[in-house]
TIPA-962476 format. One record per atom (N, C-alpha, C): residue number from 0; residue in one letter; atom name; x, y, z. Coordinates in pm, 1 decimal, padded with zeros to 6 digits. Layout:
// TIPA-962476
 num residuo atomo     east    north       up
 NUM       A    CA        X        Y        Z
...
END
This chain:
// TIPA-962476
 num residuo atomo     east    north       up
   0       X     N  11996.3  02970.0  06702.1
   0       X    CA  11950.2  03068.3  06799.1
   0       X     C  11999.3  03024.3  06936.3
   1       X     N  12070.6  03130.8  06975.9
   1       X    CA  12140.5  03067.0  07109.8
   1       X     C  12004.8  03103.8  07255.3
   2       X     N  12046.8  03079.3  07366.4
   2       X    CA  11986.4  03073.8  07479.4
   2       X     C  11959.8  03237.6  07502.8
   3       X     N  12044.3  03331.7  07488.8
   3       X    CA  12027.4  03471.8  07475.1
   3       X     C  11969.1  03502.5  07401.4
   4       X     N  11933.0  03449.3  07250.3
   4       X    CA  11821.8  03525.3  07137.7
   4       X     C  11681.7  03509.9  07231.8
   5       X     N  11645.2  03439.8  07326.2
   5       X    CA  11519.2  03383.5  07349.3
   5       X     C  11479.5  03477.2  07494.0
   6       X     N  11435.1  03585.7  07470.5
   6       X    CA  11396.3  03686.7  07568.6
   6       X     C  11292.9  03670.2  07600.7
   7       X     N  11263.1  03641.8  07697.0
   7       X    CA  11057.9  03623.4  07730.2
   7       X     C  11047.1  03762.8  07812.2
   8       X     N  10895.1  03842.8  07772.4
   8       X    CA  10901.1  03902.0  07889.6
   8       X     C  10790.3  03877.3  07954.2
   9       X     N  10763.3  03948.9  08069.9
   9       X    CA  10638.2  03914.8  08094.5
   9       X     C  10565.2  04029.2  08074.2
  10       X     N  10389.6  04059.0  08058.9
  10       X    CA  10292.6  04149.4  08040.3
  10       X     C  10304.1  04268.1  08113.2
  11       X     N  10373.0  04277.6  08217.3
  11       X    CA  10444.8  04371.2  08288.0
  11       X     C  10570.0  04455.1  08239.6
  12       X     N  10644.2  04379.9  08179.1
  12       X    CA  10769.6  04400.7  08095.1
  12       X     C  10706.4  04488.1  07943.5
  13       X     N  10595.2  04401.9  07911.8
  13       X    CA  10575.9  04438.3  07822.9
  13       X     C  10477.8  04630.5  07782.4
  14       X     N  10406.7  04628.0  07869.0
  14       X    CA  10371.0  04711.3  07936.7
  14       X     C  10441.7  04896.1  07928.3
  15       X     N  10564.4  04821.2  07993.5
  15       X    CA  10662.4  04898.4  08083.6
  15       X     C  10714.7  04957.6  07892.5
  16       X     N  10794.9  04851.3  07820.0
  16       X    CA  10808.4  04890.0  07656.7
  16       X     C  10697.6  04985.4  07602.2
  17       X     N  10619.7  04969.7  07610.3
  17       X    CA  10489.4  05022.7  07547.6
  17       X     C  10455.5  05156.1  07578.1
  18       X     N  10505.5  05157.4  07712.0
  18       X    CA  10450.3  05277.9  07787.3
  18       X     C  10269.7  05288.4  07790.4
  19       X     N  10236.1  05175.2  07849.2
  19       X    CA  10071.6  05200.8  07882.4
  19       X     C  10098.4  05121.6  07979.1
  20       X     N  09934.5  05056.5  08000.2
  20       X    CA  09913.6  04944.2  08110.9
  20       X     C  09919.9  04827.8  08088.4
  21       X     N  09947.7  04737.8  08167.1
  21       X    CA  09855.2  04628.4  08183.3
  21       X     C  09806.5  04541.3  08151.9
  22       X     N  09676.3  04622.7  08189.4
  22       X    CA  09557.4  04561.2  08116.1
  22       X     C  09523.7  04611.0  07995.7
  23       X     N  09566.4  04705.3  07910.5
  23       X    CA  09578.9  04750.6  07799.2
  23       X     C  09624.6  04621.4  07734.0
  24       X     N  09767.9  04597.7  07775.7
  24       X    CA  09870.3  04472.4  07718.2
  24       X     C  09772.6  04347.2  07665.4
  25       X     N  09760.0  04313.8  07822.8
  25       X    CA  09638.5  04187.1  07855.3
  25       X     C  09545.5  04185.3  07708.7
  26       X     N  09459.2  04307.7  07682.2
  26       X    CA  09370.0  04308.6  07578.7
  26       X     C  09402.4  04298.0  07443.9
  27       X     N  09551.6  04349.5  07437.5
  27       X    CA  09595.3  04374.1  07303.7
  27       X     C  09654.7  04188.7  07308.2
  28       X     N  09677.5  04133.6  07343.6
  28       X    CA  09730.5  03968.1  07334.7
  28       X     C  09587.4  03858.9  07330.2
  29       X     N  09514.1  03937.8  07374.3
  29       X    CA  09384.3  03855.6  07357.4
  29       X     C  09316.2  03934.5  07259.9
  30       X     N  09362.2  03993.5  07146.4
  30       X    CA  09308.7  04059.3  07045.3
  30       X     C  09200.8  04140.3  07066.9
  31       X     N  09165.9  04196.6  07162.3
  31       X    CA  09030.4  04237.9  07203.5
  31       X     C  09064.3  04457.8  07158.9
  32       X     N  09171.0  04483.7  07112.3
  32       X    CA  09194.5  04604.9  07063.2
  32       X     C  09198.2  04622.4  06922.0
  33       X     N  09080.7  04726.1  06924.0
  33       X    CA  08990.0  04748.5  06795.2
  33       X     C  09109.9  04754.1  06707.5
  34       X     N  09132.0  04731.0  06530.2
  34       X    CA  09224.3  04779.0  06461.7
  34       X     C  09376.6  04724.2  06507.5
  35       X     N  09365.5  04643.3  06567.5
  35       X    CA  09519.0  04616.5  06575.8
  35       X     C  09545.5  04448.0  06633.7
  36       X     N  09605.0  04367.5  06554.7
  36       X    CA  09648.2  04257.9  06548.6
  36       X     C  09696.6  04166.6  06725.9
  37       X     N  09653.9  04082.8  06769.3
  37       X    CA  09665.7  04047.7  06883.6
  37       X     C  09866.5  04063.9  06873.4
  38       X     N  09887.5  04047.2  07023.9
  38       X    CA  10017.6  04047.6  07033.3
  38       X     C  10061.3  03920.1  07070.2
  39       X     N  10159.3  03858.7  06970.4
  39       X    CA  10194.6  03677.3  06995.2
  39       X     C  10239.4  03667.2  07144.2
  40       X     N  10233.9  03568.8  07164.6
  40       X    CA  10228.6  03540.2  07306.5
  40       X     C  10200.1  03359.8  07351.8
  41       X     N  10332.4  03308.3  07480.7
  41       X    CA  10342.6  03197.7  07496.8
  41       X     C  10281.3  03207.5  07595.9
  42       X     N  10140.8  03094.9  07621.3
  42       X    CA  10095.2  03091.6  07764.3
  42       X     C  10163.2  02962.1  07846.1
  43       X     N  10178.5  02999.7  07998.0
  43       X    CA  10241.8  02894.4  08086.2
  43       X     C  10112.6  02850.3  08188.1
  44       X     N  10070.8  02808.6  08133.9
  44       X    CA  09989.5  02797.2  08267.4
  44       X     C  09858.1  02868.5  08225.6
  45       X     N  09838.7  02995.3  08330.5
  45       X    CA  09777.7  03143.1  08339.0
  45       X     C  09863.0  03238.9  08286.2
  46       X     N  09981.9  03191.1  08278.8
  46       X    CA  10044.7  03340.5  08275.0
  46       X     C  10114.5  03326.1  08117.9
  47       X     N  10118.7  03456.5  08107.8
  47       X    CA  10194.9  03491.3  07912.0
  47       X     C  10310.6  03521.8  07925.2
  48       X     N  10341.8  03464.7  07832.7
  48       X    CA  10471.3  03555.2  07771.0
  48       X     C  10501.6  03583.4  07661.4
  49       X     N  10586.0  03723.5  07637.0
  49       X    CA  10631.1  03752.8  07479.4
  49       X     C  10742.8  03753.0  07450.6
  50       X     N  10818.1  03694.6  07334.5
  50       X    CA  10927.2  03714.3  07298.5
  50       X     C  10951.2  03863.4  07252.0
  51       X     N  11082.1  03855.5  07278.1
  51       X    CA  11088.6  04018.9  07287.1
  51       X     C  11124.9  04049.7  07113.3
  52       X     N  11187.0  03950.5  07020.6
  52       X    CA  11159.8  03965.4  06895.9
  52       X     C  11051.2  04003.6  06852.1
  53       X     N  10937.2  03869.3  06907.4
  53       X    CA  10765.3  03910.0  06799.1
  53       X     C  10726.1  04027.8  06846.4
  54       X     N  10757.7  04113.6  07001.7
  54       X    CA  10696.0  04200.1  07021.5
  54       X     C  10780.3  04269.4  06914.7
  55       X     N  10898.7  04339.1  06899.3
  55       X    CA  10960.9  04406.2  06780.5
  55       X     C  10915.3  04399.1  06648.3
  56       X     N  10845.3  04247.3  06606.7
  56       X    CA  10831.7  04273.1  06528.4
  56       X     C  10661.2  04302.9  06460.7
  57       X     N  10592.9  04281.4  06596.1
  57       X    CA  10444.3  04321.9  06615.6
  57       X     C  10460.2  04475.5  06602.0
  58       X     N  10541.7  04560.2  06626.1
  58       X    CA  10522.6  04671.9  06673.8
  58       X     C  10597.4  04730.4  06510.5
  59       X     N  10684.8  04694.3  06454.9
  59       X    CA  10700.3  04739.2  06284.5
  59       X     C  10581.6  04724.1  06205.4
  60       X     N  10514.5  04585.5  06202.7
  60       X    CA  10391.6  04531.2  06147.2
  60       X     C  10309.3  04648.3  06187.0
  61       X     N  10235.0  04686.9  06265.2
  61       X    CA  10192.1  04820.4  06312.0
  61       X     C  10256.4  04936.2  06271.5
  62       X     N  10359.0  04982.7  06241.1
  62       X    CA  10377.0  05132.1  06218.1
  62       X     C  10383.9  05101.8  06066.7
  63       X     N  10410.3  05001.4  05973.8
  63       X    CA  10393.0  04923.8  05852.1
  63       X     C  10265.1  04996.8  05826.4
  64       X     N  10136.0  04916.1  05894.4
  64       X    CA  09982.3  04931.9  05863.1
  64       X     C  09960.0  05060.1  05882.8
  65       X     N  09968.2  05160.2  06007.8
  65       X    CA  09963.8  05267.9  05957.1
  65       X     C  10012.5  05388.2  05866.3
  66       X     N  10171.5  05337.1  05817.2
  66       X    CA  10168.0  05416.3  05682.2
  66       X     C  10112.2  05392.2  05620.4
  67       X     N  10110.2  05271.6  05574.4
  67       X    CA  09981.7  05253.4  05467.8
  67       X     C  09844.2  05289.8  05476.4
  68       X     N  09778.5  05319.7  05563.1
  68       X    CA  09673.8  05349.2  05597.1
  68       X     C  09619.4  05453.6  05563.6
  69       X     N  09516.2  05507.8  05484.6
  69       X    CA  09480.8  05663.3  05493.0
  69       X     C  09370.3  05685.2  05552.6
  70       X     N  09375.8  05874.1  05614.7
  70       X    CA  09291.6  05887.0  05700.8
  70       X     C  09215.0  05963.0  05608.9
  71       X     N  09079.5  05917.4  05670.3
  71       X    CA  08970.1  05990.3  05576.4
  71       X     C  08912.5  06137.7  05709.6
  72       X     N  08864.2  06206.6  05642.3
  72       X    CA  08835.4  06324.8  05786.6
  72       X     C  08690.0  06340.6  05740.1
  73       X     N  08615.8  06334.2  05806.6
  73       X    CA  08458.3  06357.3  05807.1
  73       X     C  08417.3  06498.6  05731.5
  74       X     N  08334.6  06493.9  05621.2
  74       X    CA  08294.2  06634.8  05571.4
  74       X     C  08241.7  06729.5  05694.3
  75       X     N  08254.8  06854.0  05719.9
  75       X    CA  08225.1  06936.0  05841.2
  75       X     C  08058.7  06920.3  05894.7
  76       X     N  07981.8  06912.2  05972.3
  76       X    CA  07886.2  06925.7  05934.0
  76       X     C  07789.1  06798.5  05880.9
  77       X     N  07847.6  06711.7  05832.2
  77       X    CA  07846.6  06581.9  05799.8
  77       X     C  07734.2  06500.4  05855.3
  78       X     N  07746.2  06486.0  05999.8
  78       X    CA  07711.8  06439.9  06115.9
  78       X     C  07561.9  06480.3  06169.5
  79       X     N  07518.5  06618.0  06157.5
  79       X    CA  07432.7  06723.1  06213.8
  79       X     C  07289.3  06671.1  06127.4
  80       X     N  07193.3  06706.0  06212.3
  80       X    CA  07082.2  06707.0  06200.5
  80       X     C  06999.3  06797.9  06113.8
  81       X     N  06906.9  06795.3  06015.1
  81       X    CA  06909.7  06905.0  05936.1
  81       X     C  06777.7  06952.9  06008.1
END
């Protein structure tokens, strides 16, 4: 693996890929997002970083789990008070 395979980004970078926030990011690396696997991540200090591989390959692992996944839909009515 040369010096170019090794992409760090930062939570900002990462973010920006994702198309959300942040602090979305922040939560999803500290596993704190319901249903979905923390995002690997090197800490320096305070600050993270992700390889831009594991994020690629965090983000297959995820569209993986939700094919597999089935959705169940609530009987109508289900819910209600009799």
């Amino acid at each position: 693996m040369g010096l170019n395979d090794f992409d760090l980004l930062t939570l900002a970078d990462v973010a920006l890929l994702l198309h959300c926030s942040k602090a979305h990011v922040c939560k999803a690396v500290a596993g704190r997002v319901r249903g979905c696997p923390p995002i690997p991540s090197v800490s320096l200090g305070r600050r993270k970083l992700v390889r831009r591989q594991s994020l690629m390959a965090w983000v297959e692992a995820n569209e993986r789990s939700l094919a597999d996944a089935t959705i169940t839909v609530p009987e109508r009515g289900a819910g209600k008070r009799a």
